[in-house]
C-alpha positions in Angstrom: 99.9 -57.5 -27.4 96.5 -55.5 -27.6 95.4 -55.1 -31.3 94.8 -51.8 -32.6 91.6 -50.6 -32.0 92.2 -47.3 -32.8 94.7 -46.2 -36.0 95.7 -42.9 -36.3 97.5 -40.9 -39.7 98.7 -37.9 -39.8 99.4 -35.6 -43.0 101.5 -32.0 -42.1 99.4 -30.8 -39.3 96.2 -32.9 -39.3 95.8 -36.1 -38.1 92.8 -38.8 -39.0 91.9 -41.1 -35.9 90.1 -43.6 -36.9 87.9 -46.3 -34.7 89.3 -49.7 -35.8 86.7 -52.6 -35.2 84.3 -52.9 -37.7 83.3 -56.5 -37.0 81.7 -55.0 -33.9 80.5 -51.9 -35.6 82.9 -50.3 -33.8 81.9 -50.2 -30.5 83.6 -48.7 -27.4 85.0 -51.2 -25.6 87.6 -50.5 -22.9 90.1 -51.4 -24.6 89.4 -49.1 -27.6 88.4 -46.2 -24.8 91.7 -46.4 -23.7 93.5 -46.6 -26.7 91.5 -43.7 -27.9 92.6 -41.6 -25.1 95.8 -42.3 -25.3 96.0 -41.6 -29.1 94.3 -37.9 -28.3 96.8 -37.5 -25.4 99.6 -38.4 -27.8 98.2 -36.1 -30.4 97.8 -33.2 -27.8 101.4 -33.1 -26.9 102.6 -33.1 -31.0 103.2 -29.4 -32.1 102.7 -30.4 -35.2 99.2 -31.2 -35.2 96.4 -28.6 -35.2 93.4 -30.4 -36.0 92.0 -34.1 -35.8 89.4 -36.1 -37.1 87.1 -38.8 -35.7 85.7 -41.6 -37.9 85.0 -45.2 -37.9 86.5 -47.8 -40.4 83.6 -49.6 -42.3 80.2 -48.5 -42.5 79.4 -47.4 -39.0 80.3 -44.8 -37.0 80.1 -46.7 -34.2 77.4 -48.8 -31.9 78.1 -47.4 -28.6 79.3 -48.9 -25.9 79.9 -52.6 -25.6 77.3 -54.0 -23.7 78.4 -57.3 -23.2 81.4 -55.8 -20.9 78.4 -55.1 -18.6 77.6 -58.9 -18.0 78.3 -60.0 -13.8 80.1 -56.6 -12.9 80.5 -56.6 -9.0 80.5 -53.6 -7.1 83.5 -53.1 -7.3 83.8 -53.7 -10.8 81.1 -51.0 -11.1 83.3 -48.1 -9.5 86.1 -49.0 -11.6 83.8 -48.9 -14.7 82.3 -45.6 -13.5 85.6 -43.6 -12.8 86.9 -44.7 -16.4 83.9 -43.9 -18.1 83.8 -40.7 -16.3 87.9 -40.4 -17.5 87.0 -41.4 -21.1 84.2 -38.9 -21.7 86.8 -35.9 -20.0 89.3 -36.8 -21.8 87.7 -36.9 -25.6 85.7 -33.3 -24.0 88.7 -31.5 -23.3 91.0 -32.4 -26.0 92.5 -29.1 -26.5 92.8 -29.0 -30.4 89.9 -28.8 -32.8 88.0 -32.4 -32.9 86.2 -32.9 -36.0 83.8 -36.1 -36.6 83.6 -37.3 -40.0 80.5 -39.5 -39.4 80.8 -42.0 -41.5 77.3 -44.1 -40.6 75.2 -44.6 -37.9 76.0 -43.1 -34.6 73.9 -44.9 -31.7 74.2 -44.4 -28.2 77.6 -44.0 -26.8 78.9 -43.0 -30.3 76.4 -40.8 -30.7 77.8 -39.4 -27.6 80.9 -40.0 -28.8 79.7 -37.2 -31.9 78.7 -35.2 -29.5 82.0 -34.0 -27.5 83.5 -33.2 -31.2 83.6 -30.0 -32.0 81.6 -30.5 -34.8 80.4 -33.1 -37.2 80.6 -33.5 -41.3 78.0 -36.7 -41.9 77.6 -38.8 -44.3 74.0 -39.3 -46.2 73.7 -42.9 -44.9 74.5 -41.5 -41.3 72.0 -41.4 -38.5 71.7 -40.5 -34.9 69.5 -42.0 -32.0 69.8 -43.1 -28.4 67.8 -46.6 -28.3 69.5 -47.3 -25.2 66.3 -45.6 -23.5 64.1 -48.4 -24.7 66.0 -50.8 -22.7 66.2 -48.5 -19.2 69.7 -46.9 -19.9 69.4 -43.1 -19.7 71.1 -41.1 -22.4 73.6 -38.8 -21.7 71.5 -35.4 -22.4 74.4 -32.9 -20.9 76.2 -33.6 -24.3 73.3 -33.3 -26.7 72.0 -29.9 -24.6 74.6 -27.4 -26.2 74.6 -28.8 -29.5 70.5 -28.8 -30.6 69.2 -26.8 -27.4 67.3 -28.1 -24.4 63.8 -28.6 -26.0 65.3 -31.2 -28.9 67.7 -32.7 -26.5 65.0 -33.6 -24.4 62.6 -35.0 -27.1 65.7 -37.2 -28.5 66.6 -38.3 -25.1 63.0 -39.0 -24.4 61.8 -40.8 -27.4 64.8 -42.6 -28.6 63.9 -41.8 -32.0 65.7 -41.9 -35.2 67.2 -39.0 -37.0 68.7 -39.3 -40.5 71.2 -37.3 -41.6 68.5 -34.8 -43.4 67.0 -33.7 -40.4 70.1 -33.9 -38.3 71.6 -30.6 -40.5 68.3 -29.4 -39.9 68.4 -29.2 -36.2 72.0 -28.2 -36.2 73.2 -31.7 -35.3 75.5 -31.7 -37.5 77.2 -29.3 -40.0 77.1 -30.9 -43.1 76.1 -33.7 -44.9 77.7 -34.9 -48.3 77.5 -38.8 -50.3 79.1 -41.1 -47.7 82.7 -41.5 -50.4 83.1 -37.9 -49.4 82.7 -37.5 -45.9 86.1 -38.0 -44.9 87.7 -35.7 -47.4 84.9 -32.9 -47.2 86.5 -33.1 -43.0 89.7 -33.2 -44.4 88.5 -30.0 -46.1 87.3 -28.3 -43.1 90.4 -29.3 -41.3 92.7 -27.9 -44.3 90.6 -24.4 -43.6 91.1 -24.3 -39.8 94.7 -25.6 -40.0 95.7 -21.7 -41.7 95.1 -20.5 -37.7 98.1 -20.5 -35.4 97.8 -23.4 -32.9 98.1 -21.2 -29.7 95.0 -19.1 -31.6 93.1 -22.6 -31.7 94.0 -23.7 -28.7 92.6 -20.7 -27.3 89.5 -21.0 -29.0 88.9 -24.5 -27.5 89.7 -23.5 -24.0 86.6 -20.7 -24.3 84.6 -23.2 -25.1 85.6 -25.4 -22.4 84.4 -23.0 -19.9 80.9 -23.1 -20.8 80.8 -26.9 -19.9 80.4 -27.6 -16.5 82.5 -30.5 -16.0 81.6 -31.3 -12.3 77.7 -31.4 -12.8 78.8 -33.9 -15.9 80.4 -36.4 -13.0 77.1 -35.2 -10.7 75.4 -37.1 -14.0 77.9 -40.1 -14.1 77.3 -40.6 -10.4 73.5 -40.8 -10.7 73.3 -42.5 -13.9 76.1 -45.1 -14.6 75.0 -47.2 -12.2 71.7 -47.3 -14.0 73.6 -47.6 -17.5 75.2 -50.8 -16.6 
C-alpha cells in the first residue's frame, strides 16, 4: 500500500492539502504527483468544498521535483514521464475551485512552480522562491511565473536563478502576503474563510475566466521542447 504523500482535511467548506514528505523536503515525486491529483480531483467533485489550500508538512514548501527519478530513463520512459508531467501541471492549473498556497518555506524549482498555478499565495517570513535548476541546464518553466510578476521579472528570475526572500517576493507581487511562519497557515485559513461567503457556482465561474487567459496548448508546445531537456 502506497504511503500517504499527500493528507488532506477538511473543515465546513475548506479543505487543507497538505504535501506529506518532509524527510525529502517534500519533493514531487510521482507518486506524490499522482496522489496530489487525485486528491484535487476528489475535492473538485465535493459540493461541499469551496476553497483549498496548498502547504507542505515541515519546514519546506517543497524541493521540486525529484531528481533522482530521472536517473537511466529510456526513451520510452521519457514519453511516459513527459505526458504525466504535462497531466500533473493541467491538472493542479485547472482545478476549478479557488487554490490558495500557504507557503510554508522555501519553494525551489518545481514547487515554486508548484506556487505558481495557485491562485495566490500567503508566505511565510522564512519562505523563499528561486529556480536553481538553471544552474544545472534545466530550463524553468517561465509560462507559469509570466502572469504572476510580468514578463520582464519572469525573465530575470528564469535567467539568473536568483534568490528571492519573502520581502521582495510581496514586493514584486509574488505573493500576496507575508506573515511569521506559526501564522501562515491560519492567515490562508483566513483568506479562505473570506472567499468561502461566495456561492460556489459564483467561484467556480470566477476560476473558469481566469482559465481562459492561459493558453494551455502553447504550455504542452513548452513541455514538448523542454522536458526532454529537464530530465
Amino acid at each position: 500500500m502506497a504511503e500517504n504523500l499527500v493528507l488532506v482535511e477538511k473543515e465546513r467548506n475548506i479543505a487543507v492539502v497538505a504535501l506529506n514528505r518532509e524527510s525529502k523536503r517534500n519533493a514531487l515525486s510521482i507518486e506524490l504527483r499522482k496522489q496530489l491529483t487525485e486528491s484535487l480531483g476528489q475535492l473538485a467533485r465535493d459540493r461541499e468544498i469551496k476553497v483549498a489550500i496548498l502547504t507542505g508538512k515541515g519546514s519546506v514548501f517543497s524541493a521540486g521535483f525529484d531528481t533522482s527519478e530521472f536517473m537511466g530513463l529510456t526513451p520510452e520512459k521519457i514519453q511516459a514521464f513527459f505526458e504525466e508531467s504535462f497531466q500533473y501541471h493541467i491538472d493542479v492549473i485547472t482545478f476549478p475551485k479557488p487554490l490558495l498556497a500557504a507557503v510554508n518555506g522555501p519553494a525551489l524549482a518545481g514547487g515554486f512552480d508548484l506556487a505558481l498555478m495557485c491562485d495566490f499565495r500567503i508566505a511565510s517570513e522564512a519562505a523563499f522562491f528561486q529556480h536553481p535548476e538553471i544552474k544545472f541546464g534545466v530550463p524553468p518553466l517561465y509560462h507559469v511565473l509570466k502572469p504572476v510578476v510580468g514578463e520582464g521579472l519572469a525573465r530575470d528570475l528564469c535567467f539568473t536563478g536568483r534568490r528571492i526572500e519573502a520581502p521582495e517576493a510581496l514586493r514584486i507581487g509574488l505573493v500576496n502576503k507575508v506573515v511569521p511562519a506559526e501564522k501562515v497557515l491560519g492567515e490562508a485559513r483566513a483568506q479562505a474563510e473570506q472567499i468561502s461567503d461566495s456561492k460556489l457556482e459564483t467561484l467556480m465561474a470566477v476560476k473558469k475566466m481566469g482559465l481562459h487567459t492561459t493558453d494551455l496548448r502553447d504550455l504542452k508546445r513548452v513541455f514538448e521542447e523542454i522536458v526532454p531537456q529537464r530530465i
